[in-house]
C-alpha positions as CSV (number, residue, x, y, z in Angstrom):
1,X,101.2,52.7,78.7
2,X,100.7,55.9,81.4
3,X,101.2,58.2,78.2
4,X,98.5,56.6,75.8
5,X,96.1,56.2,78.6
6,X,97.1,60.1,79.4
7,X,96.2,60.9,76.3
8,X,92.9,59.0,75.7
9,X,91.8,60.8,78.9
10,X,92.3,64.0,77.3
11,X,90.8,62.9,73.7
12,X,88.2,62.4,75.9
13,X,87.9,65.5,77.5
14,X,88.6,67.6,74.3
15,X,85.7,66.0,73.0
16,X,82.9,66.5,76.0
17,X,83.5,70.8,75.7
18,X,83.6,73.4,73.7
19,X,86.8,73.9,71.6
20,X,87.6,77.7,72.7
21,X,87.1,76.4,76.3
22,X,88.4,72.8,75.9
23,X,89.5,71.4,79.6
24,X,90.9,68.5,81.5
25,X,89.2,67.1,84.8
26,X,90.5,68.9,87.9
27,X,88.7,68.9,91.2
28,X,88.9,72.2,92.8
29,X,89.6,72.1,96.6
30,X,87.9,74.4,99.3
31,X,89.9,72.6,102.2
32,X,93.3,75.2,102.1
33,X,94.6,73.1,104.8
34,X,96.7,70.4,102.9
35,X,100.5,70.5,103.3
36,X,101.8,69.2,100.1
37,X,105.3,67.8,99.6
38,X,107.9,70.7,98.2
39,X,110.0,68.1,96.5
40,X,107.1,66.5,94.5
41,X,106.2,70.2,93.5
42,X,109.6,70.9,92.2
43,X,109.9,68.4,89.8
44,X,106.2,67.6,89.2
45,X,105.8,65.6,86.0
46,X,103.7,65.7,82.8
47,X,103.2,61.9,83.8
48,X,102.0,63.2,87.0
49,X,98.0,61.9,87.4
50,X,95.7,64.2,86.5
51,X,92.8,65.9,88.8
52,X,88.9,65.4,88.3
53,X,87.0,68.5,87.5
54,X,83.8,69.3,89.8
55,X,80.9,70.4,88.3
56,X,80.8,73.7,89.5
57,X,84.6,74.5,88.3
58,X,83.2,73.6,84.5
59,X,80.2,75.4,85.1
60,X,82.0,78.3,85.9
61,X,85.3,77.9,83.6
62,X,83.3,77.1,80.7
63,X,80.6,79.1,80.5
64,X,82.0,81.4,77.4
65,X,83.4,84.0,79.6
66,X,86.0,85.2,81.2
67,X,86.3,86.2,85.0
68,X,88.1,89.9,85.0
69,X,88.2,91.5,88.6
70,X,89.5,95.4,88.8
71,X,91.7,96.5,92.1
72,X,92.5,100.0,93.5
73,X,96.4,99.8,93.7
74,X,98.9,101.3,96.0
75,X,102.0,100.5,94.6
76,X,105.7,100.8,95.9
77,X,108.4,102.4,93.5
78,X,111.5,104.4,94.0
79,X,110.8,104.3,98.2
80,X,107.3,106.0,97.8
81,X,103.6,104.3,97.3
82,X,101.7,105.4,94.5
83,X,98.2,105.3,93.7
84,X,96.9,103.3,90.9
85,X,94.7,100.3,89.1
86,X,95.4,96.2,89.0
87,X,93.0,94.2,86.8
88,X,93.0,90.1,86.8
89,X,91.9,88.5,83.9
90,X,91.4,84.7,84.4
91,X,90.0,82.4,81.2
92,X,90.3,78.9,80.2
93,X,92.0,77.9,76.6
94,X,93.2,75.6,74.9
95,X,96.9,75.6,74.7
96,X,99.8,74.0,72.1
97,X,101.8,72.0,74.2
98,X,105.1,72.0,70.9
99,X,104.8,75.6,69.9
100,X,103.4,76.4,74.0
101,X,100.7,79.7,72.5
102,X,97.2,79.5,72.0
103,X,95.6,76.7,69.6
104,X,93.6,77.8,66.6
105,X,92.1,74.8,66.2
106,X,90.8,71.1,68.6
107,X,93.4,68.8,68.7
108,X,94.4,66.0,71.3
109,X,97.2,66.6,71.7
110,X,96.1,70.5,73.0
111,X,96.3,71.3,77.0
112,X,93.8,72.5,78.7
113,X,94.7,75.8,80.8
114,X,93.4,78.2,82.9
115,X,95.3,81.7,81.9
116,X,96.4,84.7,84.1
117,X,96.5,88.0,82.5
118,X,98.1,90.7,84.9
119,X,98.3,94.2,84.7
120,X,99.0,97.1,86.7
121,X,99.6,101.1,85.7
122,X,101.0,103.6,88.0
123,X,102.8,106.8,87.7
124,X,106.1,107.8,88.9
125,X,106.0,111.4,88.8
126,X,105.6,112.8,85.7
127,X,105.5,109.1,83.8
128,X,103.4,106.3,84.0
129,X,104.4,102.3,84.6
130,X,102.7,99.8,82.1
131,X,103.5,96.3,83.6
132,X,101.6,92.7,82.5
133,X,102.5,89.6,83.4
134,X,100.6,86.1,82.2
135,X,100.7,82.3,83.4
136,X,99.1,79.6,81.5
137,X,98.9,76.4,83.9
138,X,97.3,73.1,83.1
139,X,93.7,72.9,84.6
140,X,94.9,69.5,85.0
141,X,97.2,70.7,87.9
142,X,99.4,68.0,87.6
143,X,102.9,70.0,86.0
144,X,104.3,73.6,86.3
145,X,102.8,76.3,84.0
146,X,103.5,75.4,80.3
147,X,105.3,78.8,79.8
148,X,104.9,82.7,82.0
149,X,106.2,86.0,80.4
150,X,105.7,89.7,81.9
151,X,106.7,93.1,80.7
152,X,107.5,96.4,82.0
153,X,106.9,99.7,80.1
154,X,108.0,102.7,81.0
155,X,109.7,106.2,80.1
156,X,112.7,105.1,80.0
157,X,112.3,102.0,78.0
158,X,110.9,98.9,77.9
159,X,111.7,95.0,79.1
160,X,110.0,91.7,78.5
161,X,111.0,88.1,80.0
162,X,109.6,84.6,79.4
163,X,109.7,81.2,81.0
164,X,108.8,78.0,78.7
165,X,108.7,74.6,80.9
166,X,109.9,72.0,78.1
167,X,112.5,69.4,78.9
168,X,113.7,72.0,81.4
169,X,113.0,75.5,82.0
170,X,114.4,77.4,79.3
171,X,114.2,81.9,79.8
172,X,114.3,84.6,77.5
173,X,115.0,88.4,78.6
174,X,115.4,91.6,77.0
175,X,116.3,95.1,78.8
176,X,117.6,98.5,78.1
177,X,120.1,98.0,81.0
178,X,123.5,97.5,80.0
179,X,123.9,94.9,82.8
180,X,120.8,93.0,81.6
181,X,120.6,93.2,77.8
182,X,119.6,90.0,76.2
183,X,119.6,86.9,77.8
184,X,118.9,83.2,77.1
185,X,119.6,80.2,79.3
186,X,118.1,76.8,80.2
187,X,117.3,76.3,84.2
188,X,116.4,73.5,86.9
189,X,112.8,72.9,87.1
190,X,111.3,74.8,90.5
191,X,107.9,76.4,92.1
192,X,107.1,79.2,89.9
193,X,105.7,81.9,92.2
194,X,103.7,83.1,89.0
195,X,101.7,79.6,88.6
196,X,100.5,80.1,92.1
197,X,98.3,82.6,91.7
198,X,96.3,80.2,88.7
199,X,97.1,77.3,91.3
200,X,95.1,78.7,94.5
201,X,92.0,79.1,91.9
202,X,92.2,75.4,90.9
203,X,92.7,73.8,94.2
204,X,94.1,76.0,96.8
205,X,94.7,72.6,99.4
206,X,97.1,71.6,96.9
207,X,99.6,75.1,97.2
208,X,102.9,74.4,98.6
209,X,103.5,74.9,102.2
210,X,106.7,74.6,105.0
211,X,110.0,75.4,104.1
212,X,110.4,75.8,99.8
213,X,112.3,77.2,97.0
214,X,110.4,79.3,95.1
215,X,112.0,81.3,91.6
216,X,109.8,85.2,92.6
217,X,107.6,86.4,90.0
218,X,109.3,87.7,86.7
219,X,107.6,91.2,87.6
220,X,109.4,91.1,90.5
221,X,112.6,90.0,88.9
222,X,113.0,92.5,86.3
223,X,111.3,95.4,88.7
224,X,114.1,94.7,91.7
225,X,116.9,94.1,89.1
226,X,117.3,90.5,90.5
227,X,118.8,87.4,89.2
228,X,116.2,84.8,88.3
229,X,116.9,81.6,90.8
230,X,115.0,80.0,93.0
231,X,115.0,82.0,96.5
232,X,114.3,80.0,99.9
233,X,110.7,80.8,100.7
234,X,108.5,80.0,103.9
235,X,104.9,79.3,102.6
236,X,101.9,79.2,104.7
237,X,98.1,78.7,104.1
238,X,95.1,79.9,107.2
239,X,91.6,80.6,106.8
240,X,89.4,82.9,108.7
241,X,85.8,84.1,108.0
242,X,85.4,82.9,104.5
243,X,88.8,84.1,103.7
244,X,92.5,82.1,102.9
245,X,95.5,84.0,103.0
246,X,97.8,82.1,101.1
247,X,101.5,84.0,102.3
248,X,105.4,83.7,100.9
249,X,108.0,85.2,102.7
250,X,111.4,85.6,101.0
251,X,114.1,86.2,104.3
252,X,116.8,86.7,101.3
253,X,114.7,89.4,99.7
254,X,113.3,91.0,102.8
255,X,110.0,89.8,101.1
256,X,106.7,88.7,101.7
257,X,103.3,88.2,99.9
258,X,100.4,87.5,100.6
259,X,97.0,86.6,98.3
260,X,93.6,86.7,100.2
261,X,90.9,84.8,98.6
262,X,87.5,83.1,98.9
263,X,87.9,80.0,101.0
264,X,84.7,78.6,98.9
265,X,84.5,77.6,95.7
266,X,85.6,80.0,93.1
267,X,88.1,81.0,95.5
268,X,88.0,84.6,93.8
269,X,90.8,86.7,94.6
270,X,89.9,89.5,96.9
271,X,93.3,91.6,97.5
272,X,96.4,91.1,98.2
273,X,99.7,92.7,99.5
274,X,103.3,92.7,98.8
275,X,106.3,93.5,101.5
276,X,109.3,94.5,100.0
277,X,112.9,96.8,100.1
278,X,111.7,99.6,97.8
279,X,114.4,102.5,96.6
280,X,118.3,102.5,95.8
281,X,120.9,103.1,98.3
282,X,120.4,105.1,101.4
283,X,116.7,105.8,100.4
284,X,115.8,102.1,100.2
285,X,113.0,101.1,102.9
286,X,110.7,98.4,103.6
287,X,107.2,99.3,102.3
288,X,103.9,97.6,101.5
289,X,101.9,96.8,98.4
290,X,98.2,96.6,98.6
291,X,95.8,96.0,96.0
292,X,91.9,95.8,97.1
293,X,89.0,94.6,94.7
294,X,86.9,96.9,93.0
295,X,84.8,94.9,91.0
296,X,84.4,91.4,89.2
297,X,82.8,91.0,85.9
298,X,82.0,88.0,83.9
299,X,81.9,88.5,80.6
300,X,83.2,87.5,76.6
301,X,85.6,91.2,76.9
302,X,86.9,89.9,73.3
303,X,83.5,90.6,72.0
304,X,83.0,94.0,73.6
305,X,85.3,96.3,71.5
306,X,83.2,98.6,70.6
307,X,82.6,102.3,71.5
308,X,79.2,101.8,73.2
309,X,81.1,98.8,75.5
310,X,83.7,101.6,77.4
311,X,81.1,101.8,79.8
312,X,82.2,98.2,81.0
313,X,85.0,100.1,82.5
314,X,83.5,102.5,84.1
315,X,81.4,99.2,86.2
316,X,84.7,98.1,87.1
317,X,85.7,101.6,88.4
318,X,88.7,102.1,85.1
């Protein structure tokens, strides 16, 4: 009975918005002071009640554009920081819950999600770092993200891992690194560090707080040559001056982040820093990430591919 009535709530919803923007209700939280339980998180449910959506969260998710903020970058590799550009690109689609990519076409049966495109590019010397990573997490905010994947390109070759949450979590990876090659295996369902970052922008009083387990981003995985698991994580959540800080730290990794964003309504993401063990043997030292906005644009960027639209990245400082 909870799964047909599930489903004629999102029938429902399909229906009341635009197809390429299609949405569940989720009511987007301001408050960032709710401790929510870890265990409930872990193994949230698709059965799991979805969220209202204000008015202001489909005024601004569904308004044909897409929300793409640019971020001067000081990045740590090889036990030195080095200079270069982040750019967030956030959008609502409609996603296939069977084949879990985007839908060509309305149905029901489609879920709603808010999408996370990350990239970052950076040179080492005399070759750049190409690294992207995307979430796609239920607007509903009532499961894990339906599936997360990143990639790393550089010089000396290139790597690419992917997360799909079906009856459990089931991971793909590929490397160039002997001890890595190609891997395929099924996991326990956990906090996805990724689905956080779409997560705060949804409802930020619902992100996980206390004591957790928390599987690290798949960037950081594949960057710091880590076995994906879940990782004990102390999660915390303040607000000061219009601003959350939303912080993980990792004791285990001798790692912390920390996302500052808009206490207010779109809770846009204005920097954020990452703490971590960067190097290889004796040259391996604790040093700091930073990334610090530049710019936010809203605007249909699949539209402007043109010559005469490059100077859209010169406004967000590209």
């Amino acid at each position: 009975m909870k799964f047909f009535i599930s489903n004629l709530i999102l029938l429902f919803v399909a229906l009341s918005v635009p197809f390429v923007f299609m949405s569940c209700e989720v009511k987007a939280s301001s408050k960032g002071t709710e401790i929510v339980d870890a265990e409930s998180l872990k193994n949230n449910s698709e059965t799991a009640k979805p969220n209202l959506l204000s008015r202001e969260f489909k005024d601004y998710w569904y308004s044909g554009e897409a929300e793409i903020t640019s971020y001067k970058l000081e990045q740590a590799r090889y036990g030195e920081l080095r200079d270069g550009h982040a750019v967030l690109i956030f959008v609502t689609e409609p996603f296939l819950a069977d084949k879990q990519v985007k839908a060509d076409r309305n149905n029901p049966d489609n879920i709603p999600v808010l999408k996370l495109n990350s990239t970052k590019k950076y040179f080492t010397g005399i070759y750049p770092y190409s690294i992207m990573s995307s979430s796609f997490y239920p607007v509903q905010d009532n499961q894990h993200a339906i599936k997360i994947s990143a990639s790393v390109q550089e010089w000396c070759g290139h790597v690419y891992a992917q997360l799909n949450n079906r009856e459990d979590f089931e991971y793909e990876a590929h490397s160039y690194f002997e001890g890595e090659a190609d891997q395929e295996f099924k996991m326990e369902k956990n906090i996805l560090e990724n689905e956080l970052w779409n997560k705060l922008r949804i409802n930020p009083g619902g992100l996980p707080q206390g004591e957790l387990e928390v599987i690290p981003s798949l960037e950081y995985i594949r960057v710091a040559h880590k076995k994906i698991k879940p990782f004990k994580a102390i999660a915390s959540l303040t607000a000061q001056d219009g601003i959350s800080s939303y912080t993980l730290t990792y004791p285990e990794l001798d790692r912390t982040l920390t996302i500052n964003f808009g206490t207010a309504f779109p809770h846009t993401i204005e920097s954020w820093s990452e703490e971590f063990k960067s190097g290889f043997g004796t040259n391996a030292k604790i040093l700091t990430s930073k990334a610090t906005k530049i710019k936010l644009l809203k605007t249909p960027y699949w539209q402007q591919n043109g010559n005469k639209d490059i100077i859209l990245r010169e406004r967000l400082g590209l």
